[in-house]
TORZABA-996211 format. One record per residue (C-alpha): z, x, y; residue in three letters; residue number from 0. Coordinates in steps of 0.02 Angstrom, whole numbers. Layout:
c3:c1:c2:aa:i
Z:X:Y:ALA:NUM .
...
***
This chain:
c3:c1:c2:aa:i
392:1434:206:UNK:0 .
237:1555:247:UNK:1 .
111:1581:136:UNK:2 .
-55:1675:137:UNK:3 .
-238:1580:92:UNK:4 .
-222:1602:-87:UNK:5 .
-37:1524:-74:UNK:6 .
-117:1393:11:UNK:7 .
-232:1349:-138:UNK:8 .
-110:1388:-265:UNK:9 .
24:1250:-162:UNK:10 .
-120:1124:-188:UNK:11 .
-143:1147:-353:UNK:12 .
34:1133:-396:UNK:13 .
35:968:-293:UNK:14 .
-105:913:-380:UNK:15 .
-16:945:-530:UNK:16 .
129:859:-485:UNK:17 .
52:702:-426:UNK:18 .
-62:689:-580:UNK:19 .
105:692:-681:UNK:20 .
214:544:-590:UNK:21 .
79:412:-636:UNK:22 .
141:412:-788:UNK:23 .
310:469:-765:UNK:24 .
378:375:-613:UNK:25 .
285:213:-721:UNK:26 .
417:234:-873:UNK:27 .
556:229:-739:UNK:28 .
515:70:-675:UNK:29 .
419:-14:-801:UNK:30 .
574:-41:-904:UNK:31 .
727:-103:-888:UNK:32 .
814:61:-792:UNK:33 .
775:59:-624:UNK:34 .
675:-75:-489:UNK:35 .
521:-13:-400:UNK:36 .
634:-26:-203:UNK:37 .
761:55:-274:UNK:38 .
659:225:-359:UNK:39 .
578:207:-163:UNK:40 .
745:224:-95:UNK:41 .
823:365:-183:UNK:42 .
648:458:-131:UNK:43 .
650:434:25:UNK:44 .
851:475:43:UNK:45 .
843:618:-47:UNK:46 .
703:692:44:UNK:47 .
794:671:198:UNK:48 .
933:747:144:UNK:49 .
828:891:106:UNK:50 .
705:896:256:UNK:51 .
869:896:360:UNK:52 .
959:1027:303:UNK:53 .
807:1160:295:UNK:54 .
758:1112:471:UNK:55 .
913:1127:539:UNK:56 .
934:1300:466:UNK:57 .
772:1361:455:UNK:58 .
670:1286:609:UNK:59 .
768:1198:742:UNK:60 .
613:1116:852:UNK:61 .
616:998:963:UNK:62 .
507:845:986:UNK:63 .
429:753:1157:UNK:64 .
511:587:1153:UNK:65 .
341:530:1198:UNK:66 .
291:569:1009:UNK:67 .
434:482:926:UNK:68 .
334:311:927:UNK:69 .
188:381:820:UNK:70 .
322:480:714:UNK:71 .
390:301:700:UNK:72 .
219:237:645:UNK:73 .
199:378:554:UNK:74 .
333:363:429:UNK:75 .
289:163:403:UNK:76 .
116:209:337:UNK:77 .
137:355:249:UNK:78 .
304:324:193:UNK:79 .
367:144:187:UNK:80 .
212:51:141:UNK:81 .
143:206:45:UNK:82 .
294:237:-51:UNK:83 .
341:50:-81:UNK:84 .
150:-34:-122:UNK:85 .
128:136:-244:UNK:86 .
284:108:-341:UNK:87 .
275:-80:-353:UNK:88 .
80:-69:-395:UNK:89 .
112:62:-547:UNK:90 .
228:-40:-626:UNK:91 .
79:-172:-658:UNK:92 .
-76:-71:-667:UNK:93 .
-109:97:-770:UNK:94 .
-88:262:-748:UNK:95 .
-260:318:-737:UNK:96 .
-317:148:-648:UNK:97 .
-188:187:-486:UNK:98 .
-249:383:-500:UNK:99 .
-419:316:-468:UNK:100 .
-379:213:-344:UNK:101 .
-301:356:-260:UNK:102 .
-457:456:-229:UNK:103 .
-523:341:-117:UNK:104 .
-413:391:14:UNK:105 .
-566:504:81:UNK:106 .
-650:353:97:UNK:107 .
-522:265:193:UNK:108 .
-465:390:316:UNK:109 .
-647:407:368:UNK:110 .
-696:218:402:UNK:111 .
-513:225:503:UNK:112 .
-578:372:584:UNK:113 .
-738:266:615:UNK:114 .
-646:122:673:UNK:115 .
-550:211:775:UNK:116 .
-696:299:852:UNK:117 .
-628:497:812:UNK:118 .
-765:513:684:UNK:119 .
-952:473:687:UNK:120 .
-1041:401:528:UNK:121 .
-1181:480:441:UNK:122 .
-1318:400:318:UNK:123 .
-1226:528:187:UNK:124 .
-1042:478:218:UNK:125 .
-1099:284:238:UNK:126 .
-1184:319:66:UNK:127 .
-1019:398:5:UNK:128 .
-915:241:82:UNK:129 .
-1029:104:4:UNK:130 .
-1034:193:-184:UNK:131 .
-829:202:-163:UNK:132 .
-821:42:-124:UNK:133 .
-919:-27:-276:UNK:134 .
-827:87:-380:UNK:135 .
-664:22:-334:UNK:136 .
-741:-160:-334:UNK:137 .
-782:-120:-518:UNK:138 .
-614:-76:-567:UNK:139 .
-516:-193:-510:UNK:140 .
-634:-331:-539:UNK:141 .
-729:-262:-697:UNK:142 .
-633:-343:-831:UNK:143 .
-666:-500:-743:UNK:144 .
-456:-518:-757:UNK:145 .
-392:-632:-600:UNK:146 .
-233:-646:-656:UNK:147 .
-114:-578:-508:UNK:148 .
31:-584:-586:UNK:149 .
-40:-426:-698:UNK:150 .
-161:-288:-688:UNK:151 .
-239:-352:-529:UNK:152 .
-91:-354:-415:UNK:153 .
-75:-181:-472:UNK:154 .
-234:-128:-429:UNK:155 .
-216:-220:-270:UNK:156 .
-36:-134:-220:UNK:157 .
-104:48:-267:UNK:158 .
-263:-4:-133:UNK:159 .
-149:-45:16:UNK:160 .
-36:96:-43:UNK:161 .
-204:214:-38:UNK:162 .
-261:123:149:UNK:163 .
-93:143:228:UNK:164 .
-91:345:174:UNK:165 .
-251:367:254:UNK:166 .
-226:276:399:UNK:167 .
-62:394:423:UNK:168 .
-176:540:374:UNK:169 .
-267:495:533:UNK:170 .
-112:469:643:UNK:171 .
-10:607:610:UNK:172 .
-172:737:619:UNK:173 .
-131:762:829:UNK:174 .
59:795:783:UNK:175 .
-4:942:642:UNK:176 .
-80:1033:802:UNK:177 .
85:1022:908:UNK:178 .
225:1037:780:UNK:179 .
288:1119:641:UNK:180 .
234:1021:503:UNK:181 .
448:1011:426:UNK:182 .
480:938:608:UNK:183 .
342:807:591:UNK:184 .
412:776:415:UNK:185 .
596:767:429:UNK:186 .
545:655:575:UNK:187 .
447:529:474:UNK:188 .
587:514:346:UNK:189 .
729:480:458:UNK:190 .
624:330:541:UNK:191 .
564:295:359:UNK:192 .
737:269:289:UNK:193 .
782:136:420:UNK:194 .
713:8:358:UNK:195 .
697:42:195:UNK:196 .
914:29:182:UNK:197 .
894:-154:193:UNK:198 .
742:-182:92:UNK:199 .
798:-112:-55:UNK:200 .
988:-114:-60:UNK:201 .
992:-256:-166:UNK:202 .
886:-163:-293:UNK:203 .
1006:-14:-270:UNK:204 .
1140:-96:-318:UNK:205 .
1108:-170:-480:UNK:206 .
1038:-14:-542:UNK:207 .
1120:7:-727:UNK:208 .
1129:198:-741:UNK:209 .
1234:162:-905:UNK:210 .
1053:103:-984:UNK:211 .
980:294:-951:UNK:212 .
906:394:-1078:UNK:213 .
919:594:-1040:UNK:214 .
710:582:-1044:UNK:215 .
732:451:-874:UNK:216 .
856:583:-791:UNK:217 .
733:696:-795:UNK:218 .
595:576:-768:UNK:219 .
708:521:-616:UNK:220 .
754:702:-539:UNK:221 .
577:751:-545:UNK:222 .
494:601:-462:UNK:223 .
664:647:-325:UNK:224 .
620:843:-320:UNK:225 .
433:875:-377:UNK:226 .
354:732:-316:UNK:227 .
428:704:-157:UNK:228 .
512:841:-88:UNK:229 .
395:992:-170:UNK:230 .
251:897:-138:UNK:231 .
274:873:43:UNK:232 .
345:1040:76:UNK:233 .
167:1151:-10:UNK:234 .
60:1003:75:UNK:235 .
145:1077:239:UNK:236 .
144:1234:213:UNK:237 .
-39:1223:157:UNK:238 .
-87:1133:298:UNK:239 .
-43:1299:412:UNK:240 .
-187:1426:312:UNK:241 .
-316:1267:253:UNK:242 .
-430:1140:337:UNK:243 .
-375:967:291:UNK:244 .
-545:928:202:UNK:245 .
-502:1054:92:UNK:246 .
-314:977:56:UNK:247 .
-439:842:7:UNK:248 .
-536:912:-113:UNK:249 .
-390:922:-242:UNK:250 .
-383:767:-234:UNK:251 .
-536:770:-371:UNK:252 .
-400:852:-486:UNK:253 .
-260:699:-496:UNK:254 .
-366:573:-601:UNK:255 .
-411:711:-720:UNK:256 .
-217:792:-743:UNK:257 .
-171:592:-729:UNK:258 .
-300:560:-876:UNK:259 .
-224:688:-996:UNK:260 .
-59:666:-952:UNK:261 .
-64:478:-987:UNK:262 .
-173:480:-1132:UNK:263 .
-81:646:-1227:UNK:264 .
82:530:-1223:UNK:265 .
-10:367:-1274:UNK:266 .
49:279:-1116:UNK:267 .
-152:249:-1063:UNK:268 .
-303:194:-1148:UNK:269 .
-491:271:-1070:UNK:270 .
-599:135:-1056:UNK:271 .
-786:134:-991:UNK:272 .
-733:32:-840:UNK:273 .
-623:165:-798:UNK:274 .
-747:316:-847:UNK:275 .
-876:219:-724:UNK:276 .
-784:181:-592:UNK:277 .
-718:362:-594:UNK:278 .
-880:430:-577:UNK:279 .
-953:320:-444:UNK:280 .
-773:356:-333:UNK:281 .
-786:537:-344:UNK:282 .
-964:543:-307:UNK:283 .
-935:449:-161:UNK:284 .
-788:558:-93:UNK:285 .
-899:687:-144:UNK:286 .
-1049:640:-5:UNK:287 .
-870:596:118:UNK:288 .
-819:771:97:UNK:289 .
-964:882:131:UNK:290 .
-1059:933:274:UNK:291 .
-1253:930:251:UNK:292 .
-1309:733:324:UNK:293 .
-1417:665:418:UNK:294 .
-1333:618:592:UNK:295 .
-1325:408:590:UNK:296 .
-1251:304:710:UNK:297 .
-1206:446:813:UNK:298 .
-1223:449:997:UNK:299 .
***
């Protein structure tokens, strides 16, 4: 799938879209009685195997170093397994527009890997930007003063690791986006991906009721299937070839808004000034993450 640079921008904003949908559309698939958070994971990750597989086999036909497969393998339980898995679980307790916040701090967290890992150096702006994300996040999750973790907060806390594993698979796959095409690094990740998840989630599999669906959760079901996971990996790719990954990141910005209006328009959400708050001090601090003009700190 080629596209030129305004493709590329175009692709994002029609992930963008996409993503800011499913918060509140994969949530009324597993929220009620039709379908179990393992199992939704499942059918996502089979699916988009199925799909990955058959276009690279037709369509690109590369090779990979068997030296790699290990951090595909790593690869796919970050950004697939425990992304996938802690996302869906998490939005069946917490909101719509609470897990899309919590989502934008992947900036945050793929930079203090990047820190950690010593591939990045810190600056008094991006330490800035870390520290504001942190009390934003802090703030939502904590605001209400709810410690309950049977509810809201184990939410919250799922959609966190969910947002920590995705950057920290952000970080490891970045090498393989230089060497590969990115449908051979993908169709890689979700053939180790759907290993273990089998297992995991047969159980829920199989005591799916498909009698209980309505024809508003088949197509709730089919799109979280072909938007939101096989669309939404496939433009990411392809965008990946004509755009810096910073600026993959940026549209980011647009998934709590589209998540917002989405959620609230259907009267699945309420906007609360927690959540307004919190908001603001997140995207702020991505905002310092993202951009260039700092003051070098803790750099060699």
């Amino acid at each position: 799938m080629k596209i030129n640079n305004l493709g590329a921008h175009l692709a994002l904003l029609c992930v963008s879209i996409i993503y800011g949908a499913n918060y509140t559309i994969a949530k009324e698939i597993v929220s009620g009685e039709y379908m179990q958070p393992m199992a939704l994971v499942f059918f996502r990750i089979i699916s988009a195997l199925l799909l990955f597989l058959f276009i690279h086999v037709f369509f690109v036909k590369e090779k990979v170093d068997r030296k790699d497969l290990f951090i595909l393998a790593a690869c796919a339980f970050f950004g697939v397994v425990i992304n996938q898995s802690f996302f869906i679980t998490g939005l069946k307790y917490t909101s719509p527009i609470n897990a899309s916040v919590l989502m934008v701090t992947s900036p945050l967290l793929v930079l203090l890997i990047s820190f950690i890992l010593k591939v990045e150096h810190l600056t008094m702006r991006k330490l800035l930007g870390v520290i504001l994300g942190a009390s934003g996040t802090l703030f939502l999750i904590f605001g209400k003063g709810d410690l309950d973790f049977s509810g809201t907060l184990k939410g919250n806390i799922f959609i966190l690791i969910n947002a920590f594993s995705y950057a920290l698979y952000l970080v490891l796959v970045k090498p393989l986006m230089k060497k590969y095409n990115p449908l051979t690094i993908v169709k890689w990740i979700f053939i180790f991906a759907a290993i273990p998840i089998i297992p995991f989630s047969w159980k829920e599999v199989i005591s799916t009721d498909w009698q209980n669906f309505t024809p508003a959760i088949w197509i709730s079901f089919f799109y979280v299937l072909i938007f939101v996971t096989f669309f939404s990996y496939l433009l990411n790719a392809s965008a990946l070839k004509k755009v810096k990954p910073s600026t993959v990141g940026i549209y980011i910005y647009l998934q709590p808004v589209i998540a917002s209006l989405v959620a609230l328009s259907l009267g699945r959400d309420e906007l609360s000034l927690i959540k307004i708050i919190s908001g603001i001090i997140i995207i702020y601090g991505v905002y310092l993450v993202s951009t260039q003009k700092s003051i070098n700190f803790l750099k060699k």
